[in-house]
PDB file with SEQRES, HELIX, SHEET and CRYST1 records, atoms N, CA, C and O in Angstrom:
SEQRES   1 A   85  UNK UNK UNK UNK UNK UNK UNK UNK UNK UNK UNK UNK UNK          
SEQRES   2 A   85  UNK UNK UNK UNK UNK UNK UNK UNK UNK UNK UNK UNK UNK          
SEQRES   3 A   85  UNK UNK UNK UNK UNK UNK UNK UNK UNK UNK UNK UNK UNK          
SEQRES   4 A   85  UNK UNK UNK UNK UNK UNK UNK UNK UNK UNK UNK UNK UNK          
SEQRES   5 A   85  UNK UNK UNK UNK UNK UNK UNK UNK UNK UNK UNK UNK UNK          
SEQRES   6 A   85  UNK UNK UNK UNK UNK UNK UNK UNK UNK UNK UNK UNK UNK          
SEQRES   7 A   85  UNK UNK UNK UNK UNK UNK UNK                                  
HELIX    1 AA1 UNK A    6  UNK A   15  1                                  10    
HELIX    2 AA2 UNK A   27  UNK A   49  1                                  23    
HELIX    3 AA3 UNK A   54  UNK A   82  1                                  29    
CRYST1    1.000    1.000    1.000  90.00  90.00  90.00 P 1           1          
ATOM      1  N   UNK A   1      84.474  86.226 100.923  1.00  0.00           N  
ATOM      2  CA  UNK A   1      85.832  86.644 100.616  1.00  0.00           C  
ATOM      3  C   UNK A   1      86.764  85.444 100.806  1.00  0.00           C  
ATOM      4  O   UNK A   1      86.593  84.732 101.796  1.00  0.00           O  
ATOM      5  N   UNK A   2      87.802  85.149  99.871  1.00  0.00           N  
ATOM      6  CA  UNK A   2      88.938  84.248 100.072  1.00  0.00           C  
ATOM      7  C   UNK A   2      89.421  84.269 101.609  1.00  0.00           C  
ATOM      8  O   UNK A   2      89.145  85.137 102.437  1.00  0.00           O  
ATOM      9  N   UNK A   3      90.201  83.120 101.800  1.00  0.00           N  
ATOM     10  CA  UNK A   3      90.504  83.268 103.279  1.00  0.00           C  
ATOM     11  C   UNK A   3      92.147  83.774 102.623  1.00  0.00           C  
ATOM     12  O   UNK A   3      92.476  83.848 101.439  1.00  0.00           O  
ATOM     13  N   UNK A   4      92.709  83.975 103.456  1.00  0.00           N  
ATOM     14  CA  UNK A   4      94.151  84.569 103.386  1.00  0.00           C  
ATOM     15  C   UNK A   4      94.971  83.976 104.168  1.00  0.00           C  
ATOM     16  O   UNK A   4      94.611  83.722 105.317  1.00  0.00           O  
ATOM     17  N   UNK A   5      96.740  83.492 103.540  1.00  0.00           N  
ATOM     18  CA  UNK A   5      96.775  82.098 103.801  1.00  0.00           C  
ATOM     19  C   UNK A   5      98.236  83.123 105.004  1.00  0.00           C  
ATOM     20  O   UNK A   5      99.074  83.994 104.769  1.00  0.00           O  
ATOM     21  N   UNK A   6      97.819  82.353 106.214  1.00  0.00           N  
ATOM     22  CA  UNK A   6      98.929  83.257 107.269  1.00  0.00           C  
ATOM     23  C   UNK A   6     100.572  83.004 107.140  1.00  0.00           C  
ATOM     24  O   UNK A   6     101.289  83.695 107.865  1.00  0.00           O  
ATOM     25  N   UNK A   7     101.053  82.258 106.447  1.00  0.00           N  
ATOM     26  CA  UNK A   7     102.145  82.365 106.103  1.00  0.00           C  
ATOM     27  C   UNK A   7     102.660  83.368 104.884  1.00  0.00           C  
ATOM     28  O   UNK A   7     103.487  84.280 104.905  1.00  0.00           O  
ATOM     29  N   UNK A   8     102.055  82.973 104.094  1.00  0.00           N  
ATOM     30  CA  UNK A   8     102.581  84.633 103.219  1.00  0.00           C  
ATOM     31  C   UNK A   8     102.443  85.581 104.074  1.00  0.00           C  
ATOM     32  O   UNK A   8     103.481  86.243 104.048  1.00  0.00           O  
ATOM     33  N   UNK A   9     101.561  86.087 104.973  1.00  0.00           N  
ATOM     34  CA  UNK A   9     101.319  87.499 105.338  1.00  0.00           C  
ATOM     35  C   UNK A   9     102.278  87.768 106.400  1.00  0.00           C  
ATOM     36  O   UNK A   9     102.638  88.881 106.787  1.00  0.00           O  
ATOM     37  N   UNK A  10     102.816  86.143 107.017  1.00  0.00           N  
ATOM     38  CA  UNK A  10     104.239  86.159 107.579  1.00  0.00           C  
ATOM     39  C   UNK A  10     105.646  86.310 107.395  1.00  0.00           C  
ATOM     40  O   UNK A  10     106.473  86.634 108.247  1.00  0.00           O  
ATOM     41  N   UNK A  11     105.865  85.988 105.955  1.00  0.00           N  
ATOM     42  CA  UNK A  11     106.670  86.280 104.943  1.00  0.00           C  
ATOM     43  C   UNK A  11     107.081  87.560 104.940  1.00  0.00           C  
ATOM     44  O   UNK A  11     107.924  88.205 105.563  1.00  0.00           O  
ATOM     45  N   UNK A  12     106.033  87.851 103.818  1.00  0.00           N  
ATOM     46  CA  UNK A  12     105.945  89.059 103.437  1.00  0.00           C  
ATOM     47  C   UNK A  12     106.133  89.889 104.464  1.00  0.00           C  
ATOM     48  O   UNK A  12     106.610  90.902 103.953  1.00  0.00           O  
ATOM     49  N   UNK A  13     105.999  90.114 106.056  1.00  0.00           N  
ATOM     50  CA  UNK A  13     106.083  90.792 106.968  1.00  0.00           C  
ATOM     51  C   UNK A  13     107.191  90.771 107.345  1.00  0.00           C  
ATOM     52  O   UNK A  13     107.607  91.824 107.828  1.00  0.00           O  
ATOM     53  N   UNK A  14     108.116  89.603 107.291  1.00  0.00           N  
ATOM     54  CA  UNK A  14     109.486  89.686 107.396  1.00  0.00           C  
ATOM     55  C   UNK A  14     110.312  90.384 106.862  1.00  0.00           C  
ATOM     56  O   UNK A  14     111.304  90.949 107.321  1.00  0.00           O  
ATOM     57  N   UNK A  15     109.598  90.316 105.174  1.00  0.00           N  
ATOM     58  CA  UNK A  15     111.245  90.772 104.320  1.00  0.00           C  
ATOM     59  C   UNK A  15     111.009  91.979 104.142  1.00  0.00           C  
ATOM     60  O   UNK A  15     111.899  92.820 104.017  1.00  0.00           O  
ATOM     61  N   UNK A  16     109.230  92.333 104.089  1.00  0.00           N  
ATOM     62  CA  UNK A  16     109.336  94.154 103.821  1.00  0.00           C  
ATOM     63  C   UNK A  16     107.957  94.356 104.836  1.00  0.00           C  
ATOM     64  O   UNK A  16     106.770  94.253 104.523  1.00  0.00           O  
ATOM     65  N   UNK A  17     108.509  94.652 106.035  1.00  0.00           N  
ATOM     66  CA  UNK A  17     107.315  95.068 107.243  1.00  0.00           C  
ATOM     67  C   UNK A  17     106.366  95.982 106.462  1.00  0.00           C  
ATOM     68  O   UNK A  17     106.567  97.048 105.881  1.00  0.00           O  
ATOM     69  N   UNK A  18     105.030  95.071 106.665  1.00  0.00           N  
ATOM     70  CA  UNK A  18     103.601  95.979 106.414  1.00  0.00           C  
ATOM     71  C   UNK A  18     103.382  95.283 104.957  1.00  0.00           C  
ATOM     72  O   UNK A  18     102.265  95.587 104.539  1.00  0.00           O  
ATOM     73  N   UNK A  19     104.083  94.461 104.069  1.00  0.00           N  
ATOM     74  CA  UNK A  19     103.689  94.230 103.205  1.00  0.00           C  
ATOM     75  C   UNK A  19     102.275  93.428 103.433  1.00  0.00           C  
ATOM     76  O   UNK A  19     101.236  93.503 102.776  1.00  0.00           O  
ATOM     77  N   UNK A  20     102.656  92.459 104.844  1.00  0.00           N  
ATOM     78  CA  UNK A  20     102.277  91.803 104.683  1.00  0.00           C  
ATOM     79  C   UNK A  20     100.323  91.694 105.179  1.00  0.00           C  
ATOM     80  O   UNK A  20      99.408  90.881 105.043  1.00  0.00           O  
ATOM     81  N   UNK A  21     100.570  93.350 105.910  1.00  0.00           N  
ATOM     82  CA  UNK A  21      99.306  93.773 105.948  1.00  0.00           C  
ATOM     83  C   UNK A  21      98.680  94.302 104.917  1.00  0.00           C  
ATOM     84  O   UNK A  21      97.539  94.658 105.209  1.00  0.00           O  
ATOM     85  N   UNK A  22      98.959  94.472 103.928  1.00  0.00           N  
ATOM     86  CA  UNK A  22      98.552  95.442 102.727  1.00  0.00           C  
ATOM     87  C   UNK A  22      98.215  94.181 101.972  1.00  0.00           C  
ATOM     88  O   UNK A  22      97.493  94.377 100.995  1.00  0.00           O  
ATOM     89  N   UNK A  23      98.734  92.352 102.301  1.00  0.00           N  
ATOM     90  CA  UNK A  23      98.383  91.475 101.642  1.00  0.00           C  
ATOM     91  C   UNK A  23      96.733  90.842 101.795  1.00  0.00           C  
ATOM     92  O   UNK A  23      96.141  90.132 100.981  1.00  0.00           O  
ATOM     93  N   UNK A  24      96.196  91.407 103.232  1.00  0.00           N  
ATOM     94  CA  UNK A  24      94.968  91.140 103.544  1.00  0.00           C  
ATOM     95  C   UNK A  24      93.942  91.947 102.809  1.00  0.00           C  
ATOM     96  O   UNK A  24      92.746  91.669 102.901  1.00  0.00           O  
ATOM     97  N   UNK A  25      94.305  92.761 102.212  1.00  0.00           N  
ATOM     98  CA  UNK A  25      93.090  93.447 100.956  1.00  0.00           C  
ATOM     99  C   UNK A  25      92.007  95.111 101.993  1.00  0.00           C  
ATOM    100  O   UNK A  25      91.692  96.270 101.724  1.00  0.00           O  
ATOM    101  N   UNK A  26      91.845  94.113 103.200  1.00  0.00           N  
ATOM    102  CA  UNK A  26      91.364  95.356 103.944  1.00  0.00           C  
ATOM    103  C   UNK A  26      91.323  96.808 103.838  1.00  0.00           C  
ATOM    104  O   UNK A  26      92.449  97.010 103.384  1.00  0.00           O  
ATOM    105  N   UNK A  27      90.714  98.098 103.965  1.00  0.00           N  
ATOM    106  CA  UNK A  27      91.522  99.662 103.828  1.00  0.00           C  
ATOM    107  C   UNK A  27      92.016  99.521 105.355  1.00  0.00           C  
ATOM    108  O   UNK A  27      93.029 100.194 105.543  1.00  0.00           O  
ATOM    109  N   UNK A  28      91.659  98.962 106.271  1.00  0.00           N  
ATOM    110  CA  UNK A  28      92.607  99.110 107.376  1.00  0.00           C  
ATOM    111  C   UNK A  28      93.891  98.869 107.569  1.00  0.00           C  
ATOM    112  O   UNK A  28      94.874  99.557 107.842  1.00  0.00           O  
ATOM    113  N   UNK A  29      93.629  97.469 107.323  1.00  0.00           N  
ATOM    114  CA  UNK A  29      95.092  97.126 106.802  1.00  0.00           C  
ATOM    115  C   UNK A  29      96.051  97.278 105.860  1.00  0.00           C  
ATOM    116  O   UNK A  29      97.256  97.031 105.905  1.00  0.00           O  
ATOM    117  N   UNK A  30      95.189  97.832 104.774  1.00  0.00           N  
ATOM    118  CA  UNK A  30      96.533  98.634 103.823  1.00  0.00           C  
ATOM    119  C   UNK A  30      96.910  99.919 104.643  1.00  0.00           C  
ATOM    120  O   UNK A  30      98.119 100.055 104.829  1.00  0.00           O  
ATOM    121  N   UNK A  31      96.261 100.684 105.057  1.00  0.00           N  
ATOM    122  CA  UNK A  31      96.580 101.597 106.402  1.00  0.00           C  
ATOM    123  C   UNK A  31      97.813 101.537 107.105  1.00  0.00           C  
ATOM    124  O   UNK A  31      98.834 102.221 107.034  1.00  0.00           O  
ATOM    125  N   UNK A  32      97.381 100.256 108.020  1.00  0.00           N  
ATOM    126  CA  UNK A  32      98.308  99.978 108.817  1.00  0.00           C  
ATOM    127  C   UNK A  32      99.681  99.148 108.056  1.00  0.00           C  
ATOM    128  O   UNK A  32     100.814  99.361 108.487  1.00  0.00           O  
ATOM    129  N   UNK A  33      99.499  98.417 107.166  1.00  0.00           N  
ATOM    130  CA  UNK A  33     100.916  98.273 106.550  1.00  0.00           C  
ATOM    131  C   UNK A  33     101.677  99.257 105.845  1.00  0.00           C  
ATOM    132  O   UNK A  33     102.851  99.084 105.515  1.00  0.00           O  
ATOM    133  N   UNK A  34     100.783 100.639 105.533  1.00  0.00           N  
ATOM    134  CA  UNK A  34     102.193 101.410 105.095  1.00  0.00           C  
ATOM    135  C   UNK A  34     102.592 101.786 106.569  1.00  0.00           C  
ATOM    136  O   UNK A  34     103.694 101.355 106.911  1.00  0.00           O  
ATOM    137  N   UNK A  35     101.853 102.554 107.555  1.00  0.00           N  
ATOM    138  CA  UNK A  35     101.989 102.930 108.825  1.00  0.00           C  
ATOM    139  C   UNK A  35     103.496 102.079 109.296  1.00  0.00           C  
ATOM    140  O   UNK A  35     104.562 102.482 109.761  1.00  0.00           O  
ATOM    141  N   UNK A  36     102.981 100.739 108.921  1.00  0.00           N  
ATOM    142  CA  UNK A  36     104.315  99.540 109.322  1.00  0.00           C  
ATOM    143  C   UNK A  36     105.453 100.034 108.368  1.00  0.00           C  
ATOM    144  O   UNK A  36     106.571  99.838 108.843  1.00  0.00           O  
ATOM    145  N   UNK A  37     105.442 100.408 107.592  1.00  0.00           N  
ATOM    146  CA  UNK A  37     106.817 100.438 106.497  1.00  0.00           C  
ATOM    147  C   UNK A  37     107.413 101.756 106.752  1.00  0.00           C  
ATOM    148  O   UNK A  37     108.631 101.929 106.743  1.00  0.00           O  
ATOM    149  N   UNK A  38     106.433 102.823 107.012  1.00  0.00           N  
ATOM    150  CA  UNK A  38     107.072 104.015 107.220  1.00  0.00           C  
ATOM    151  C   UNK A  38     107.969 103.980 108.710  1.00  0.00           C  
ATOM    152  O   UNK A  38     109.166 104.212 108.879  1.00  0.00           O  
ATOM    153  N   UNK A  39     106.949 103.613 109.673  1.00  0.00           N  
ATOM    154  CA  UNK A  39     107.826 103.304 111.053  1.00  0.00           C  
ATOM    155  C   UNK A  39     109.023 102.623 110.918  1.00  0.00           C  
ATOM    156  O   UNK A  39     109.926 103.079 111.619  1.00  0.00           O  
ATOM    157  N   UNK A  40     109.283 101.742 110.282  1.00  0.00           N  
ATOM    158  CA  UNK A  40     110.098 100.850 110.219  1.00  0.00           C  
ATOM    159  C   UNK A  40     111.034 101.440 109.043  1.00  0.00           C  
ATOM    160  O   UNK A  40     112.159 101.031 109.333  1.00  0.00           O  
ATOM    161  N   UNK A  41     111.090 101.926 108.286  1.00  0.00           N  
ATOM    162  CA  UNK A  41     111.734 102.801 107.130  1.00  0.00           C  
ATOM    163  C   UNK A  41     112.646 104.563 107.935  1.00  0.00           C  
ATOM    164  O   UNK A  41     113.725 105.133 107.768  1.00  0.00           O  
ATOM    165  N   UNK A  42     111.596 104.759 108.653  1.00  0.00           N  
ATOM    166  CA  UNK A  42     112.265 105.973 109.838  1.00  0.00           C  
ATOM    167  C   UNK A  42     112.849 105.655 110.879  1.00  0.00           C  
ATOM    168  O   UNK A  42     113.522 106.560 111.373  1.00  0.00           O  
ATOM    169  N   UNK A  43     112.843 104.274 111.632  1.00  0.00           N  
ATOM    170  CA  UNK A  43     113.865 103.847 112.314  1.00  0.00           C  
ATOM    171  C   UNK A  43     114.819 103.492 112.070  1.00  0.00           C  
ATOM    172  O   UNK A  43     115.781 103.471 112.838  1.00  0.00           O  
ATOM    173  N   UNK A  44     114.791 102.977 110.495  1.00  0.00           N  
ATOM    174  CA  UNK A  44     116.463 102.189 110.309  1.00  0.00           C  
ATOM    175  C   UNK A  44     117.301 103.601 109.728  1.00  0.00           C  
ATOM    176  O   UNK A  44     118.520 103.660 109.573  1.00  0.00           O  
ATOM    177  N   UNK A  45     116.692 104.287 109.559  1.00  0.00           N  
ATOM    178  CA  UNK A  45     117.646 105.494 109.487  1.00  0.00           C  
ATOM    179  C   UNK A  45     118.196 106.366 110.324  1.00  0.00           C  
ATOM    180  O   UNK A  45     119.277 106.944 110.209  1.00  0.00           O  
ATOM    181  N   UNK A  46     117.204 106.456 111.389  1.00  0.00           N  
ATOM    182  CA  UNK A  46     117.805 106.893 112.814  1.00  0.00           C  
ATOM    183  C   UNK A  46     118.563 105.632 113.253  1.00  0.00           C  
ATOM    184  O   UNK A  46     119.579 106.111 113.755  1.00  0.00           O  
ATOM    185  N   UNK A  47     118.655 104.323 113.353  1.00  0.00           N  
ATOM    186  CA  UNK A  47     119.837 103.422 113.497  1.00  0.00           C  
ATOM    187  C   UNK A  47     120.618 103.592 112.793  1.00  0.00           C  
ATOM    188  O   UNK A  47     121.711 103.681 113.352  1.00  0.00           O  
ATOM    189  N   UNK A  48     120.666 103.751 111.224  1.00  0.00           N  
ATOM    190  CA  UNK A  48     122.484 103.768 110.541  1.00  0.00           C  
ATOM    191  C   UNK A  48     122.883 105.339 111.189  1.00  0.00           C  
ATOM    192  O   UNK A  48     124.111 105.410 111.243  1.00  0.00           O  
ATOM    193  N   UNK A  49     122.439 106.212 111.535  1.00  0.00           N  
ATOM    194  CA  UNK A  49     122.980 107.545 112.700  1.00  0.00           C  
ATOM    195  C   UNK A  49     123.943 106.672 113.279  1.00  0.00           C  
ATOM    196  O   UNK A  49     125.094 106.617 112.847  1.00  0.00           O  
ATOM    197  N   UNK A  50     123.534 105.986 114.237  1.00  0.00           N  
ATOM    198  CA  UNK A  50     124.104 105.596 115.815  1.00  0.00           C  
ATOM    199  C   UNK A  50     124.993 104.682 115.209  1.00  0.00           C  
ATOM    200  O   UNK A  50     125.325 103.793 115.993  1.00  0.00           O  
ATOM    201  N   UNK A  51     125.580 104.576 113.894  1.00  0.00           N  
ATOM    202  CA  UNK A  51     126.174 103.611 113.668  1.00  0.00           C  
ATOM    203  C   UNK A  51     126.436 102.066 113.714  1.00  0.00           C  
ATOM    204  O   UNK A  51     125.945 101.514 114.699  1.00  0.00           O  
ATOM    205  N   UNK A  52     127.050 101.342 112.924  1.00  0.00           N  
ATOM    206  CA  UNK A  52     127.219  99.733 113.199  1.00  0.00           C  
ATOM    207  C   UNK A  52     127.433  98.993 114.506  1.00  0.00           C  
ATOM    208  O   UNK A  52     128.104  99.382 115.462  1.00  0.00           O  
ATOM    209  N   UNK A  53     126.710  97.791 114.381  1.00  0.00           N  
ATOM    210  CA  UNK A  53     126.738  96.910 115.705  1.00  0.00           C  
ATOM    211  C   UNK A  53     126.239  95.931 115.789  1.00  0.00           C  
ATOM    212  O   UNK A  53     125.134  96.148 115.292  1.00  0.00           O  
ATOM    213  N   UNK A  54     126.277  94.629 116.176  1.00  0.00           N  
ATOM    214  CA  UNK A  54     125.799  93.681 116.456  1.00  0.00           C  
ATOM    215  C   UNK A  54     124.196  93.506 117.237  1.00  0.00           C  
ATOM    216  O   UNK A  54     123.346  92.680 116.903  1.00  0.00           O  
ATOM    217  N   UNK A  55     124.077  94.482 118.305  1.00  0.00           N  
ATOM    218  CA  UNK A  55     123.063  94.688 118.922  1.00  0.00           C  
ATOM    219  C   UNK A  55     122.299  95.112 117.643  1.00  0.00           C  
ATOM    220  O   UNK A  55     121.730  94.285 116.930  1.00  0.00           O  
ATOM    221  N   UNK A  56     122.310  96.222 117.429  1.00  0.00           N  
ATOM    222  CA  UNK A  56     120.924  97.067 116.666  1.00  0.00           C  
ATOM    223  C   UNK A  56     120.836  95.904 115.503  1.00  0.00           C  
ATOM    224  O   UNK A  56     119.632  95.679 115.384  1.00  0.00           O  
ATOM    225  N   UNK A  57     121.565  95.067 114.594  1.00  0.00           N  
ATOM    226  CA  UNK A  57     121.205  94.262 113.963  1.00  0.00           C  
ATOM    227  C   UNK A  57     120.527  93.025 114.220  1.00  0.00           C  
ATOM    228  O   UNK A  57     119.602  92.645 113.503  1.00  0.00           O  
ATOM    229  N   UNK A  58     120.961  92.357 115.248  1.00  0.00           N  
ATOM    230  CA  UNK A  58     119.958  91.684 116.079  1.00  0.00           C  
ATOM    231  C   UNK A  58     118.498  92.312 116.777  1.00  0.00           C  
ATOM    232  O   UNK A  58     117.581  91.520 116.996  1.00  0.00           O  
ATOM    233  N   UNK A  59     118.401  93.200 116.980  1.00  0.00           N  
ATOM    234  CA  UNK A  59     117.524  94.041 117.426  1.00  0.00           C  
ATOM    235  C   UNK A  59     116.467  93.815 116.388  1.00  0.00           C  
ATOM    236  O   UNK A  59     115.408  93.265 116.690  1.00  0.00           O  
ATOM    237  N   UNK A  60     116.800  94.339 114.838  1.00  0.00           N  
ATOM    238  CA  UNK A  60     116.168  94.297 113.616  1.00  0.00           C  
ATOM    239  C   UNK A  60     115.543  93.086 113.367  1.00  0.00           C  
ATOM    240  O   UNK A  60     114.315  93.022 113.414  1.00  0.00           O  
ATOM    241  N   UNK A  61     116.279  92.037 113.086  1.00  0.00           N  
ATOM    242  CA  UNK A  61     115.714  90.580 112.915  1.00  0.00           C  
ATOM    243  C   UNK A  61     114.727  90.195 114.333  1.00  0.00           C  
ATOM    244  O   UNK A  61     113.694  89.545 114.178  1.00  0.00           O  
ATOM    245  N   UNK A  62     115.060  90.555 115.385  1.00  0.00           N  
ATOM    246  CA  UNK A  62     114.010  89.909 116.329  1.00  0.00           C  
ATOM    247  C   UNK A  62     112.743  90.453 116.170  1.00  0.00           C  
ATOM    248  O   UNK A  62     111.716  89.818 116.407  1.00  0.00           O  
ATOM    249  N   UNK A  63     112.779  91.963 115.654  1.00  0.00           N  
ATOM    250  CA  UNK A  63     111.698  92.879 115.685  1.00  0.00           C  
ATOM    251  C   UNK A  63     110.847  92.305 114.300  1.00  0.00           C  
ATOM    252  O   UNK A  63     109.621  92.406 114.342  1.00  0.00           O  
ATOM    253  N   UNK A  64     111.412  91.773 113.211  1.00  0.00           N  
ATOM    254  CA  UNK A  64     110.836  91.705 112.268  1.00  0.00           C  
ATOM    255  C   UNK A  64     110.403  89.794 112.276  1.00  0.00           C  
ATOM    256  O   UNK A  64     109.651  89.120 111.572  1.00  0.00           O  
ATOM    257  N   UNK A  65     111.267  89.479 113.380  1.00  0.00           N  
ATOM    258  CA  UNK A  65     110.292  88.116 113.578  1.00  0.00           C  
ATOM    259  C   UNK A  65     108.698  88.312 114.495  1.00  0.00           C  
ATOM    260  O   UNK A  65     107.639  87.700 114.358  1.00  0.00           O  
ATOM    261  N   UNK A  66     109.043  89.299 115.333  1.00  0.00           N  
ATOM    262  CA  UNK A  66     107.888  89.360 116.526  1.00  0.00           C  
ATOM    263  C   UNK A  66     106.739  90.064 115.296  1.00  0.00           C  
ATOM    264  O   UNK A  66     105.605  89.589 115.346  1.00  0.00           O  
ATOM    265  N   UNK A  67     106.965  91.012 114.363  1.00  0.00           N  
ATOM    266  CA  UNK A  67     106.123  91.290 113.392  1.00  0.00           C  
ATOM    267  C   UNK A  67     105.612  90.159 112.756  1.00  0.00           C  
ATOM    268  O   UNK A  67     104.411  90.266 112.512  1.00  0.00           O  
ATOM    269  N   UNK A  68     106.029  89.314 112.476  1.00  0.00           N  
ATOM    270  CA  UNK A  68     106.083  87.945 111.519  1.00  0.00           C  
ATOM    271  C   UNK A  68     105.078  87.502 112.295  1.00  0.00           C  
ATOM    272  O   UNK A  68     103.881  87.515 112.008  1.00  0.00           O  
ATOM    273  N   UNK A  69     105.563  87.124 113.246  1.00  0.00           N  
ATOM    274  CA  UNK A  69     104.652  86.428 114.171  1.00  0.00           C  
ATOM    275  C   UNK A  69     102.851  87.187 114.579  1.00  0.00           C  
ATOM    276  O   UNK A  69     101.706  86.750 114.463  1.00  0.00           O  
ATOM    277  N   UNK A  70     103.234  88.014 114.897  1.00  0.00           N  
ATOM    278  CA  UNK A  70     101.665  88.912 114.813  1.00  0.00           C  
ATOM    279  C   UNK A  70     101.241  88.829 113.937  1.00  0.00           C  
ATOM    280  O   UNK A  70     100.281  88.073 114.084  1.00  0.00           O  
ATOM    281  N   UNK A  71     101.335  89.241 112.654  1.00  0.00           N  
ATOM    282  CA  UNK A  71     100.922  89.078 111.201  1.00  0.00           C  
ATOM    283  C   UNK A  71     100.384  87.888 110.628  1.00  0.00           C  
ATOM    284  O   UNK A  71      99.683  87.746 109.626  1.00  0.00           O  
ATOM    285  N   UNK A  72     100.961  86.830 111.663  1.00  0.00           N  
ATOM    286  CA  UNK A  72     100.490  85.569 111.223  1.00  0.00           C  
ATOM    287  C   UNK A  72      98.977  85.309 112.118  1.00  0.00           C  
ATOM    288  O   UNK A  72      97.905  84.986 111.606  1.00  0.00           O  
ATOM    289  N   UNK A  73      99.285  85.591 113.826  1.00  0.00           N  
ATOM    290  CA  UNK A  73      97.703  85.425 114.200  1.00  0.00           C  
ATOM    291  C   UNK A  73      96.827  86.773 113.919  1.00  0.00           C  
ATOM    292  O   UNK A  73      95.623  86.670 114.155  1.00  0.00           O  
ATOM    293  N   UNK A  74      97.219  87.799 113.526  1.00  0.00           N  
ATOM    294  CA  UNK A  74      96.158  88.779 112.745  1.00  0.00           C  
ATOM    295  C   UNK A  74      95.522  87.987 111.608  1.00  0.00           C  
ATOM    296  O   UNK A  74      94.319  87.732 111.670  1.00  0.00           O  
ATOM    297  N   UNK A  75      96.268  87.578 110.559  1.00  0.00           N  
ATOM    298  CA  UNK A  75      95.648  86.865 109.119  1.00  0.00           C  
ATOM    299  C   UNK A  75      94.229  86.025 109.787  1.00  0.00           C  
ATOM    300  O   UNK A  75      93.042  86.186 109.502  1.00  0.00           O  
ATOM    301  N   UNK A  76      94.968  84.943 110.923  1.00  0.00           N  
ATOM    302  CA  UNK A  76      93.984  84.122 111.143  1.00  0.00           C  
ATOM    303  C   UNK A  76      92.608  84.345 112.017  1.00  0.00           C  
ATOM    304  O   UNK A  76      91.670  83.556 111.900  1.00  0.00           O  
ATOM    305  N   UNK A  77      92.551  85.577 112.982  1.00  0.00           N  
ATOM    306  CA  UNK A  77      91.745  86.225 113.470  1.00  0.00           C  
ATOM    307  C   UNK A  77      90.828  86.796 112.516  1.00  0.00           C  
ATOM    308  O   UNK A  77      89.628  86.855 112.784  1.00  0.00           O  
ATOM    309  N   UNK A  78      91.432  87.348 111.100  1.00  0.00           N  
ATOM    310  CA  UNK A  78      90.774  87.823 109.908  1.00  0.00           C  
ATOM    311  C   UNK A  78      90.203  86.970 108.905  1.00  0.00           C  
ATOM    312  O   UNK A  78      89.455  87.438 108.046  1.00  0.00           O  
ATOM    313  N   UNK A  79      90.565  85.489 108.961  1.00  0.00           N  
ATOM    314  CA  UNK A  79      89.976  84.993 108.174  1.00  0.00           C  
ATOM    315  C   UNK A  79      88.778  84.642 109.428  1.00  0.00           C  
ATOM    316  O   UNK A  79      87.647  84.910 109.024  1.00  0.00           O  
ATOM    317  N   UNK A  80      88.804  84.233 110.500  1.00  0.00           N  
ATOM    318  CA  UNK A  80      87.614  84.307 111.211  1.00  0.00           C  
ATOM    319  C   UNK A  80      86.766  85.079 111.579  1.00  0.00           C  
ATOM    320  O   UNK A  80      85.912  84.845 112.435  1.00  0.00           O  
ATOM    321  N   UNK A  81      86.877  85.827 111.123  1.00  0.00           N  
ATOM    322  CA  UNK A  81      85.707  87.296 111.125  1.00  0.00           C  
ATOM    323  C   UNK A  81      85.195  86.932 109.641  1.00  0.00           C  
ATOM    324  O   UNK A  81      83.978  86.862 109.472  1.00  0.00           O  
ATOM    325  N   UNK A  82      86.083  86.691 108.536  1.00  0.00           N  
ATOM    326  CA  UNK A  82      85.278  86.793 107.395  1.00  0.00           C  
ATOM    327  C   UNK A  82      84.406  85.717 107.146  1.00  0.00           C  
ATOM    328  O   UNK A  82      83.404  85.821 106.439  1.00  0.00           O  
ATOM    329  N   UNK A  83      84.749  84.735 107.684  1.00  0.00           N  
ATOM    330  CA  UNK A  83      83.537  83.315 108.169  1.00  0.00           C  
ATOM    331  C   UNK A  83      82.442  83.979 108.773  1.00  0.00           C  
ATOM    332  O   UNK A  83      81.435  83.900 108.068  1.00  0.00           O  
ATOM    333  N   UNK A  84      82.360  84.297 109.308  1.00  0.00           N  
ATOM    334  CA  UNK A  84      81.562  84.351 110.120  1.00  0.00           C  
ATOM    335  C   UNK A  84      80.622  85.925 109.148  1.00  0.00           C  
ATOM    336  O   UNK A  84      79.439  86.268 109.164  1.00  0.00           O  
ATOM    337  N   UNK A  85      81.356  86.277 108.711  1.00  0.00           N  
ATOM    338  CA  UNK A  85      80.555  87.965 107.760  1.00  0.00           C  
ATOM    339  C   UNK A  85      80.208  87.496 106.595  1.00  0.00           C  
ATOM    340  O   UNK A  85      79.690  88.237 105.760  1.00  0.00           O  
TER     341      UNK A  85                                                      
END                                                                             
């Protein structure tokens, strides 16, 4: 199998959470990236509730960097399993 390059899947995890799991081809991981979009699609709507703020928007971007960031050593944990399979 192609290796899968961890910056797109970091990307992509940024601008639309879970894309960037659904970019690894896996059924797990297409799994878990809608799992990611729905969670993340049902929270920002229970946030516009509680209304505007500086916090909850910062909140958003840190959350979708710390995603970024996982997404990136998941890819590479996954291309090392597929070496090795």
């Amino acid at each position: 199998m192609k290796k899968k390059n961890p910056a797109i899947t970091a990307v992509l995890n940024f601008f639309l959470p879970g894309l960037g799991f659904t970019y690894l081809g896996s059924p797990f991981f297409i799994i878990t990236g809608i799992a990611f979009f729905v969670c993340t699609l049902v929270s920002g709507i229970a946030e516009a509730g509680a209304g505007p703020g500086w916090v909850t928007v910062g909140f958003d971007v840190g959350a979708l960097l710390v995603l970024a960031a996982i997404s990136y050593e998941v890819t590479n944990l996954f291309n090392a399993v597929q070496q090795k399979g």
